[in-house]
LORO-47966 format. One record per residue (C-alpha): residue number from 1; residue in three letters; x, y, z. Coordinates in pm, 1 decimal. Each point is the difference from the previous one (the first is absolute). Example, Ala and Ser with C-alpha at 12.3 -4.5 7.8 and 13.67 -1.06 7.14 Angstrom:
% LORO-47966
NODE   num   residu       east      north         up
NODE     1      ALA     1230.0     -450.0      780.0
NODE     2      SER      137.0      344.0      -66.0
//
This chain:
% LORO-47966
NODE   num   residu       east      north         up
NODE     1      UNK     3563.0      948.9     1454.2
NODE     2      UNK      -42.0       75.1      346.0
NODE     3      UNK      -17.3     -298.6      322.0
NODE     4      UNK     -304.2       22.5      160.6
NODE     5      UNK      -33.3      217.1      264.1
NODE     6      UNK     -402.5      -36.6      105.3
NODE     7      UNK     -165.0     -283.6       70.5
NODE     8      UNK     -389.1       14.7      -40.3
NODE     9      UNK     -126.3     -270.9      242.5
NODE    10      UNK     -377.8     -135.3        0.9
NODE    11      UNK      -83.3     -124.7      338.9
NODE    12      UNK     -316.4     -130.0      169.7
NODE    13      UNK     -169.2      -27.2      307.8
NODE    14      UNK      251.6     -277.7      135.2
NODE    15      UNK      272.4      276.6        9.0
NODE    16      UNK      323.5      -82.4      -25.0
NODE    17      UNK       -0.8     -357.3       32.2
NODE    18      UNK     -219.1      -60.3     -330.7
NODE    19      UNK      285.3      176.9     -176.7
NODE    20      UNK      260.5     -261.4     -246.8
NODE    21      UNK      321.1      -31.6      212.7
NODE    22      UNK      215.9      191.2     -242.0
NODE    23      UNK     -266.8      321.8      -25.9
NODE    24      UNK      -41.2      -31.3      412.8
NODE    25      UNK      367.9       60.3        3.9
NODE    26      UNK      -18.3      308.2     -231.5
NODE    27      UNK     -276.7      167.5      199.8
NODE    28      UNK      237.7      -94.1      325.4
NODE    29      UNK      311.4      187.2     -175.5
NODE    30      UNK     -192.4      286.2      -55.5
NODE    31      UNK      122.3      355.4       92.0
NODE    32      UNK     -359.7      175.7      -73.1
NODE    33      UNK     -342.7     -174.3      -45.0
NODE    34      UNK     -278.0      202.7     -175.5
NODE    35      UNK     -383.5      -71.4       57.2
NODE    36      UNK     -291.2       25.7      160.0
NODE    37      UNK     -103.1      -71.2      384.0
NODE    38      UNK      -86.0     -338.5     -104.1
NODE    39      UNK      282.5      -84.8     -141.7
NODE    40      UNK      221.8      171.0      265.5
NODE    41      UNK     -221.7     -224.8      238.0
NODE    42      UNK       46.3     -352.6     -193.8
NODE    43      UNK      429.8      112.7       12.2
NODE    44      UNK       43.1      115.3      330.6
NODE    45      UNK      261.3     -255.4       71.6
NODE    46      UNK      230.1      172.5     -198.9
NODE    47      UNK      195.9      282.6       95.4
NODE    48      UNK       76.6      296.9     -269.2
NODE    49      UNK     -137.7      320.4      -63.0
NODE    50      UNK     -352.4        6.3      -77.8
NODE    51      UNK     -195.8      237.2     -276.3
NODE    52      UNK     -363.8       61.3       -0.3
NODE    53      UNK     -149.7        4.7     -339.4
NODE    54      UNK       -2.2      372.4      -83.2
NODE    55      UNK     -264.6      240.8      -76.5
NODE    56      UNK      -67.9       52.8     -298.4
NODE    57      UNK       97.1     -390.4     -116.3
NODE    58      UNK      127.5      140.5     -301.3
NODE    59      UNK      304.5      161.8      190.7
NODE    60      UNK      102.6     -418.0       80.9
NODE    61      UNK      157.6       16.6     -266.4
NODE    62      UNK      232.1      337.3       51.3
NODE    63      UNK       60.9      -91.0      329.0
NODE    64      UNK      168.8     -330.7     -111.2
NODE    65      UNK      228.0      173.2     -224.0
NODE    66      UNK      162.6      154.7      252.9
NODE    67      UNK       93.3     -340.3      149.6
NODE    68      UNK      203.2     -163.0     -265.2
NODE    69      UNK      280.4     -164.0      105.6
NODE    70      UNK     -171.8     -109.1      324.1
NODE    71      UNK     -153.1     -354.1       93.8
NODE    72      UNK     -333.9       68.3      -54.3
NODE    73      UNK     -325.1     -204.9       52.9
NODE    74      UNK     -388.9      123.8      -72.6
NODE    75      UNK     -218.1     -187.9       86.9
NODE    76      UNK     -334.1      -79.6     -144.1
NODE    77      UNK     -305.7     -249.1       11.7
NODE    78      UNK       -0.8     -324.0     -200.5
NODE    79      UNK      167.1       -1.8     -356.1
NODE    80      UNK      114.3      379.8      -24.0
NODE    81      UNK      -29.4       -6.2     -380.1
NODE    82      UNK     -354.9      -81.7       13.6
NODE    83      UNK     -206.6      299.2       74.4
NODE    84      UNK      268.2       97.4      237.4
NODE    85      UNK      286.1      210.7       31.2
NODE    86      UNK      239.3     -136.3     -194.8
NODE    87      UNK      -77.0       35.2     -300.2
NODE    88      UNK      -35.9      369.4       44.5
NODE    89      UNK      350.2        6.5      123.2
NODE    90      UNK      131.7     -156.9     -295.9
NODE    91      UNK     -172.0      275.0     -201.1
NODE    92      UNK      233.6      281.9      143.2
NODE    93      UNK      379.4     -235.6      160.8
NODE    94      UNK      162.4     -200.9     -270.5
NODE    95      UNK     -132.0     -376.7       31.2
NODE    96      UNK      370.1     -108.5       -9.5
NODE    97      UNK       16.8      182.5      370.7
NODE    98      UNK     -292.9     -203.9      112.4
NODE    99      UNK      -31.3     -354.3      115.7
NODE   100      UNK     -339.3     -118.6       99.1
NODE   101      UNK      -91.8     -251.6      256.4
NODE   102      UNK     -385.0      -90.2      -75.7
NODE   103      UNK     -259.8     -177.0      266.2
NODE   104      UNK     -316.6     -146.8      -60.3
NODE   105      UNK     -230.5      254.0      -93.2
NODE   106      UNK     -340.4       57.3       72.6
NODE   107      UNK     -154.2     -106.2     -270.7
NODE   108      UNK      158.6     -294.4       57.5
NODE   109      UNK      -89.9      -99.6      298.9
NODE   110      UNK     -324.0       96.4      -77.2
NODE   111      UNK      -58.8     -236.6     -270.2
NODE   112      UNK      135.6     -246.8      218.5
NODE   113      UNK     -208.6       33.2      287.8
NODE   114      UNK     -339.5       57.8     -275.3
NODE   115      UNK      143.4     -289.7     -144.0
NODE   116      UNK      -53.4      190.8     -354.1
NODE   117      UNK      247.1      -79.5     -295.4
NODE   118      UNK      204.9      335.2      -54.6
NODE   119      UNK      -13.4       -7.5     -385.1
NODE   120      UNK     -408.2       13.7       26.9
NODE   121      UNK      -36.9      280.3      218.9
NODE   122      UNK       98.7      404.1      -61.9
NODE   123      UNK      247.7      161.8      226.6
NODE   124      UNK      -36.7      387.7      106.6
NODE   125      UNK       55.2      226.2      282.9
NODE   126      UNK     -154.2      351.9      124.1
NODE   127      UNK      233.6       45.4      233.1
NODE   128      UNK       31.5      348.4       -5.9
NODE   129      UNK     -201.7       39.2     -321.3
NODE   130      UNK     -323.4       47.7     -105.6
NODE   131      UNK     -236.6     -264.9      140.3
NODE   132      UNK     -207.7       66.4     -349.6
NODE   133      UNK      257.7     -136.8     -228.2
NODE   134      UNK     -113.1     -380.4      120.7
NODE   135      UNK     -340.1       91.9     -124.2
NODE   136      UNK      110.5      -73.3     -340.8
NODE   137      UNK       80.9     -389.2       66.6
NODE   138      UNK     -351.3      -59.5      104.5
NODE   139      UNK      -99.3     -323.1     -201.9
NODE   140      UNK     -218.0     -262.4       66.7
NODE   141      UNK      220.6     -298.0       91.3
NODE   142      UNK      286.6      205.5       63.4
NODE   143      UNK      209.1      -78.5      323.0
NODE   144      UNK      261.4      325.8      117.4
NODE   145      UNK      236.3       -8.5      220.1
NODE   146      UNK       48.8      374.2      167.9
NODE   147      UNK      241.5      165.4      188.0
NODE   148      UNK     -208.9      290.0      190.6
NODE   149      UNK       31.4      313.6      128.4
NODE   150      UNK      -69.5      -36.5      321.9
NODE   151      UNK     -348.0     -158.8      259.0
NODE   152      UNK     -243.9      198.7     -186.7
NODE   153      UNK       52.1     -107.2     -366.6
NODE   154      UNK     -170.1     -348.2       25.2
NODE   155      UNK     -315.4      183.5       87.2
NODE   156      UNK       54.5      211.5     -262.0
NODE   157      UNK       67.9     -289.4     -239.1
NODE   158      UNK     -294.4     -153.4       88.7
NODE   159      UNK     -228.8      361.0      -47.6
NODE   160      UNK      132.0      -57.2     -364.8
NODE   161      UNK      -81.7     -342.2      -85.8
NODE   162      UNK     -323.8       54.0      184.9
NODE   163      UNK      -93.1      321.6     -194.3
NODE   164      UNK       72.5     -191.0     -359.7
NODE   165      UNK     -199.3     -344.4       62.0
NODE   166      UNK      323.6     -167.2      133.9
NODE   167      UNK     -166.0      -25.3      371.0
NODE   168      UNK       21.7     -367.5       58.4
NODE   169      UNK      383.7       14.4      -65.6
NODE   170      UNK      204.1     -209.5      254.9
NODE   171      UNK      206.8      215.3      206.2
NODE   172      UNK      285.6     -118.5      195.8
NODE   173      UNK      278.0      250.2      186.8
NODE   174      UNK      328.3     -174.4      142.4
NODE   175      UNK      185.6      216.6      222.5
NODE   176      UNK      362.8      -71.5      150.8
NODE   177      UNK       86.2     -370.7     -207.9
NODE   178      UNK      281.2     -129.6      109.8
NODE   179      UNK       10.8      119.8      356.0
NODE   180      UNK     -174.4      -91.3      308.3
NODE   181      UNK     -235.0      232.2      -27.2
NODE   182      UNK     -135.3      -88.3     -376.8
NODE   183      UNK     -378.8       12.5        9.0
NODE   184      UNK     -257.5      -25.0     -257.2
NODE   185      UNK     -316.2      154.9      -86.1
NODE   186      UNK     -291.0     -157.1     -205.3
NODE   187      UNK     -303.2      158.3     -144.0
NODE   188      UNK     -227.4      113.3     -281.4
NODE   189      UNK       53.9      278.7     -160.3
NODE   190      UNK     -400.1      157.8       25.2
NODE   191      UNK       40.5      -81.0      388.9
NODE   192      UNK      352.4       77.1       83.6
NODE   193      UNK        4.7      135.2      347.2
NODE   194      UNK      381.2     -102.9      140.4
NODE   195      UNK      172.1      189.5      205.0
NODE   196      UNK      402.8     -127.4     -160.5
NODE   197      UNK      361.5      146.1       43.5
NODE   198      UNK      145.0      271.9     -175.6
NODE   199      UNK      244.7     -238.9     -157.4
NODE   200      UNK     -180.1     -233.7     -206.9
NODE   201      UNK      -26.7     -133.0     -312.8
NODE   202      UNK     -371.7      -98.5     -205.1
NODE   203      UNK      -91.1     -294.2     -206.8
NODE   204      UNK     -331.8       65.6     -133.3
NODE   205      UNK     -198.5     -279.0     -227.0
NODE   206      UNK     -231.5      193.0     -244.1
NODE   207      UNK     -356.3     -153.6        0.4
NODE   208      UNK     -209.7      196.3     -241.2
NODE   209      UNK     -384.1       46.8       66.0
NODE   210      UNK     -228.8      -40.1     -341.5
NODE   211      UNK      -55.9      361.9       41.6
NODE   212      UNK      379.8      112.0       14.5
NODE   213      UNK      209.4      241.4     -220.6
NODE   214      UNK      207.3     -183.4     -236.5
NODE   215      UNK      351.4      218.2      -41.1
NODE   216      UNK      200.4     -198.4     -245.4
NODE   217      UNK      380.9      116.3      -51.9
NODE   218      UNK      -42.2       29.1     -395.2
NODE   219      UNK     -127.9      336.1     -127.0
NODE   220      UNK     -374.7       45.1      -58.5
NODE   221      UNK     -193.5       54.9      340.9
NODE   222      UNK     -380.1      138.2      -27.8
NODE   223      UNK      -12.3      377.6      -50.2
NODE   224      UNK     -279.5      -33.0      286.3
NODE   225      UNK      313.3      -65.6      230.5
NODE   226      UNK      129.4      357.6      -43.8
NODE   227      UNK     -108.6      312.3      106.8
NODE   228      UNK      -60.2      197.0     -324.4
NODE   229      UNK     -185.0      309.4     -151.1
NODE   230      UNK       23.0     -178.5     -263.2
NODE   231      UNK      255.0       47.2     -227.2
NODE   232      UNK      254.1     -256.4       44.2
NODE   233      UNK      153.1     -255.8     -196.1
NODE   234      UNK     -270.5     -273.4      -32.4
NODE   235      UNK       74.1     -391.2       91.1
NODE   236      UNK       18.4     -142.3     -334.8
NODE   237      UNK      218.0      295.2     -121.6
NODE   238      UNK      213.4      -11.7      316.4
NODE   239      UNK       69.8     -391.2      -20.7
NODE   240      UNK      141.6       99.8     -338.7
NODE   241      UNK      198.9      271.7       62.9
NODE   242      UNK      171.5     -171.5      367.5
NODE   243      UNK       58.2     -283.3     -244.9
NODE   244      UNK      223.0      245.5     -214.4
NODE   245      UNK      147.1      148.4      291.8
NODE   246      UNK      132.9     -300.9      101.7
NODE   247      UNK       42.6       26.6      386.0
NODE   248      UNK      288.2     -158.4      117.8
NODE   249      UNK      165.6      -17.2      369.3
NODE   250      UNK      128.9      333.4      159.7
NODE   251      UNK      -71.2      184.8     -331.5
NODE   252      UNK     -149.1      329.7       37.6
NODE   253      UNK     -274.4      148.9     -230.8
NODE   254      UNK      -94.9      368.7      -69.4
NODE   255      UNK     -396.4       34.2      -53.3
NODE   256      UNK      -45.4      327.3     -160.1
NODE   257      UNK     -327.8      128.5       29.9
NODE   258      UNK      -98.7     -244.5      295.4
NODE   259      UNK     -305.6      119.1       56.1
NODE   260      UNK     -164.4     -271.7      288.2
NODE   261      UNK      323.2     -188.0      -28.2
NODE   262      UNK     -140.3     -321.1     -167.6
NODE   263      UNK      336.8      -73.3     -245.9
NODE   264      UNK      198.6       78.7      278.2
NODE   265      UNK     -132.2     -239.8      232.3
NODE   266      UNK      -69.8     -308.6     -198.8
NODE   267      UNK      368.3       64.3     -107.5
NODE   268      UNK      144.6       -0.5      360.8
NODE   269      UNK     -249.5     -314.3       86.4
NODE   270      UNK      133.4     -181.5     -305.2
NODE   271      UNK      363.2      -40.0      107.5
NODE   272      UNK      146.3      -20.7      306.0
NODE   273      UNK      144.8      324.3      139.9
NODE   274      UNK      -76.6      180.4     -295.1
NODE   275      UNK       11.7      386.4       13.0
NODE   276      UNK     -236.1      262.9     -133.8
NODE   277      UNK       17.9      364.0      -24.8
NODE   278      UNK     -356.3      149.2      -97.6
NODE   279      UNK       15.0      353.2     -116.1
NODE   280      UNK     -360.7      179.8       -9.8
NODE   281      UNK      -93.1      378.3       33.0
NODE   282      UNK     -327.7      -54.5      145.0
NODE   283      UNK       -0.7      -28.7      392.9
NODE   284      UNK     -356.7     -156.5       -0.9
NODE   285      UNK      143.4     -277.2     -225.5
NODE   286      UNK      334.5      -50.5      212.5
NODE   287      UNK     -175.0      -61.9      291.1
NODE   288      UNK     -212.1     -245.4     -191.2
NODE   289      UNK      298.4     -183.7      -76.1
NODE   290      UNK      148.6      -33.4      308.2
NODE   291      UNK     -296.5     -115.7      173.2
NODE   292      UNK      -26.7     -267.1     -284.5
NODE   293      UNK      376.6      -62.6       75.0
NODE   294      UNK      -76.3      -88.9      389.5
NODE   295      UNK     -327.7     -223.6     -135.8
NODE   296      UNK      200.9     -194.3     -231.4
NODE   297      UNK      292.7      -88.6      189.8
NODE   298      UNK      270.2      270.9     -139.9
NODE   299      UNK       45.2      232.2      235.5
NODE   300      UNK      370.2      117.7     -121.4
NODE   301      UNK     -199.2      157.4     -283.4
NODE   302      UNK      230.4      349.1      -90.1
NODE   303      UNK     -244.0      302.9      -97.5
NODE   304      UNK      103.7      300.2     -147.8
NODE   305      UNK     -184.0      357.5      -80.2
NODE   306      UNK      100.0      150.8     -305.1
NODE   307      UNK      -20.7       38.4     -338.9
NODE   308      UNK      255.8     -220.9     -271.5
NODE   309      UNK      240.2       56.8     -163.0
NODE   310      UNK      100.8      231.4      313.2
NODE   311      UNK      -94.1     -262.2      264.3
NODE   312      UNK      206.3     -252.0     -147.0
NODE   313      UNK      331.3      161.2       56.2
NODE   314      UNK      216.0     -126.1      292.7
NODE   315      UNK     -186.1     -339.2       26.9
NODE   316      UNK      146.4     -316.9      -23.0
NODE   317      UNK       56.1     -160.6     -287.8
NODE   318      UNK     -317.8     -235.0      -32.6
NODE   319      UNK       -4.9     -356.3     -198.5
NODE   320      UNK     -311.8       78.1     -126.5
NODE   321      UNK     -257.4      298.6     -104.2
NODE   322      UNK     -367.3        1.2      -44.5
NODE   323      UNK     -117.2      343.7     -120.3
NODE   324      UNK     -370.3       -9.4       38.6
NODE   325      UNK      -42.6      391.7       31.6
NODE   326      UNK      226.4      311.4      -82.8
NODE   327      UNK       81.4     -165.8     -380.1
NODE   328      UNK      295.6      258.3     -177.1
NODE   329      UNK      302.9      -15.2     -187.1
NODE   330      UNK      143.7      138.7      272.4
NODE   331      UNK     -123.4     -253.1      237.2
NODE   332      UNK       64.7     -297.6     -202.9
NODE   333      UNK      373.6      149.3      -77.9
NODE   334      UNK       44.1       63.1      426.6
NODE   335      UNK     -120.8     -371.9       74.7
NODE   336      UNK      187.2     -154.3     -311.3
NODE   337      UNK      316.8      150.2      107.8
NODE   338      UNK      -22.5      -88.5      364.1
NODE   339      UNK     -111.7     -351.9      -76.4
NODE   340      UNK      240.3     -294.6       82.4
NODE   341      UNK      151.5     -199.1     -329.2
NODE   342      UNK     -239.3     -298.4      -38.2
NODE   343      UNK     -280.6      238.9      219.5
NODE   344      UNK     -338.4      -18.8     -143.7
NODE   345      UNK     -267.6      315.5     -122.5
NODE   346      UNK     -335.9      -35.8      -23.0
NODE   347      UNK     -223.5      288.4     -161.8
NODE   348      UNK     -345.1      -42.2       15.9
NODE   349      UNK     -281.4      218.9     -177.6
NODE   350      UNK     -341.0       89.6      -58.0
NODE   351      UNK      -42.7      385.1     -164.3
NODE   352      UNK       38.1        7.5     -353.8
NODE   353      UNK      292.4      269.1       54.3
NODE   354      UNK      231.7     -231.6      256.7
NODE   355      UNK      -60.5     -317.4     -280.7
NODE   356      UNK      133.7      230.5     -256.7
NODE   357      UNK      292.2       73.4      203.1
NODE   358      UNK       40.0     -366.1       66.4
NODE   359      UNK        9.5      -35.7     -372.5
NODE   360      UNK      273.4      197.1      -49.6
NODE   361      UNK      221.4     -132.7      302.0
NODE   362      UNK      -33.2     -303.7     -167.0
NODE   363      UNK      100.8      107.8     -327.1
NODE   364      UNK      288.2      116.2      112.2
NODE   365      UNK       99.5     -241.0      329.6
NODE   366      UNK     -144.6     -346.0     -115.0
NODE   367      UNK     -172.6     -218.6      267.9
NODE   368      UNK     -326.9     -218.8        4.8
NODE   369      UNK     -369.0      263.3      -59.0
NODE   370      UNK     -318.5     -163.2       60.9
NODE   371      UNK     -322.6       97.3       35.6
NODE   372      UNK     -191.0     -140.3      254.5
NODE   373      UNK     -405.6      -37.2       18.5
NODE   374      UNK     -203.6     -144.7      314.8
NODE   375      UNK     -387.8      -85.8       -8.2
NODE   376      UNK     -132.6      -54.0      302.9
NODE   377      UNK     -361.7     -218.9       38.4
NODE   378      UNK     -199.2      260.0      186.4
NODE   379      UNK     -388.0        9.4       36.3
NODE   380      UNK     -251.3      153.2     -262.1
NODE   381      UNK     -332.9        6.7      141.5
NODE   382      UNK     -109.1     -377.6      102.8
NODE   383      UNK      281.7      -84.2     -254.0
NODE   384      UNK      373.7      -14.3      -10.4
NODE   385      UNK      243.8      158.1     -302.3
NODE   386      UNK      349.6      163.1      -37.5
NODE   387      UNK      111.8      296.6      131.6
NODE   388      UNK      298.6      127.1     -193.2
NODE   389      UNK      318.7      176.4      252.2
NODE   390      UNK      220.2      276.2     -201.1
NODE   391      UNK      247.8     -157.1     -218.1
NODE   392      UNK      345.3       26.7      122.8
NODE   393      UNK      300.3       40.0     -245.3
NODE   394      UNK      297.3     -131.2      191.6
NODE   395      UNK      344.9       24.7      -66.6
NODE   396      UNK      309.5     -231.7      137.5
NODE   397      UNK      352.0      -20.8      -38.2
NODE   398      UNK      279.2     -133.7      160.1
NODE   399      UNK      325.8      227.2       74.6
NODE   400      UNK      281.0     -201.7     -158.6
//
């Protein structure tokens, strides 16, 4: 096992002197410091030679490489394994060459100066993400605690809330805590108006109107809430089949036949970072899905043009598979072979000729079939009775 040779430091905006003893002595010792003008700023005491961040980020971790066997220091904001560079790092240089010197981190001091319990409120960032993606932890009663992208996003955050019923949400931005300069920034969401720092970080308090949309985390939203021509997988079924999925942190789905993208993002709401590659041959129906993705709070939503079992080849190996469209042999034998031990397929259908085949995968592979039947109350005349949706056949197994 290798000693250490770079030190990951967290500092905040007290600089140097907020740093432990021990980890202010590292930074001292240093012969290169890597980060950004900030950081450079809060270290200028300290004489080595300095690195910007380089361009494209990814190449951080090449350039670093090349300095093994040298005393080096990157510095980052906060706790640099949460939401931060460090854990990135770790991903690519042996751990065992790493020692990591946390600070407070934002969402820390955040709670602290909301005076909210950290256990009762959700942590995310957009920092260089997709501002969408927070869309899908609007709850009423929720508190979140944000790391931004920059002075705009609170007034984006707020269009959000606004536009789903969330208007009277309390909105408060605290720039620079810790330093001399920390400021804060109160507000409603419906009237949000601040002008705030580029550095910041959000607490927002969710205060839903009567009227608002209610996005729950668990499979099942209205179908009302997509964009649809109409032939997508309907709530009731959909709850059903997620539930068989099983979505589960990081895992990534394939959504075969993902026409307006429905599976695919109830699976990627349902689980935090979840993945989902939706392959569909229709453009009018791609683009459907991705503007449901952006509604809905995934915006990492992968779509694909093609055609499966060709489409399939050279993706990533996926946890789970939802074939909705495009039933084969040759399909089912592409997404069986690709899928993960313990992954999860899901075949759903509704022609007489796909249930057959269903049949007969069974037969021969084993798994759960059940058919599934929906009545609906609609209107009839001044009066009210059941309108029957096509029975699904659906198919599940697990990979073991």
């Amino acid at each position: 096992m290798s000693d250490p040779w770079l030190h990951i430091v967290g500092i905040g905006e007290d600089g140097m002197e907020g740093l432990l003893p021990a980890t202010r002595a590292v930074v001292k010792a240093a012969e290169v410091i890597i980060g950004g003008d900030r950081h450079h700023q809060l270290s200028d005491s300290v004489s080595a030679e300095r690195v910007a961040w380089p361009s494209p980020f990814d190449a951080l971790t090449d350039m670093l490489k090349t300095m093994r066997g040298r005393r080096v220091v990157v510095l980052a904001t906060g706790d640099p394994l949460w939401f931060s560079v460090g854990a990135r790092i770790g991903r690519v240089i042996d751990p065992s060459e790493i020692t990591y010197h946390p600070q407070l981190s934002a969402f820390q001091l955040a709670s602290a100066r909301m005076g909210w319990s950290m256990a009762d409120v959700e942590t995310l960032t957009v920092h260089g993400r997709p501002v969408e993606q927070m869309i899908a932890f609007i709850q009423p009663d929720v508190r979140l605690l944000i790391l931004t992208t920059g002075a705009e996003t609170p007034g984006q955050i707020a269009r959000f809330l606004t536009a789903r019923g969330f208007g009277g949400s309390k909105m408060t931005v605290l720039a620079a805590m810790g330093g001399k300069d920390e400021a804060r920034f109160d507000g409603l969401a419906k009237s949000w108006d601040h002008v705030v720092p580029a550095f910041n970080t959000l607490a927002v308090e969710c205060v839903a109107a009567p009227d608002a949309a209610l996005l729950p985390r668990v499979p099942g939203l209205a179908d009302e809430l997509f964009q649809s021509d109409g032939t997508m997988t309907k709530q009731e079924v959909r709850a059903v089949t997620l539930a068989k999925l099983m979505p589960m942190r990081g895992a990534l789905l394939w959504d075969i036949g993902a026409g307006c993208g429905s599976v695919a993002v109830e699976w990627m709401r349902s689980a935090r970072y979840a993945r989902a590659v939706g392959i569909e041959p229709r453009a009018d129906r791609r683009a459907m899905a991705a503007a449901n993705a952006l509604a809905l709070g995934t915006p990492k939503l992968e779509l694909i043009e093609g055609r499966v079992p060709q489409a399939l080849q050279g993706l990533e190996p996926p946890d789970a598979v939802f074939i909705g469209g495009g039933l084969s042999r040759d399909t089912f034998k592409a997404a069986w072979t690709a899928l993960r031990p313990l992954g999860r397929l899901v075949c759903n259908a509704v022609t007489l000729e796909s249930e057959a085949l269903l049949l007969d995968l069974h037969k021969e592979h084993g798994g759960q079939l059940v058919k599934l039947q929906v009545n609906r109350a609609e209107p009839v005349g001044p009066l009210t009775g059941w309108r029957p949706l096509m029975p699904v056949t659906q198919w599940s197994l697990i990979k073991r």
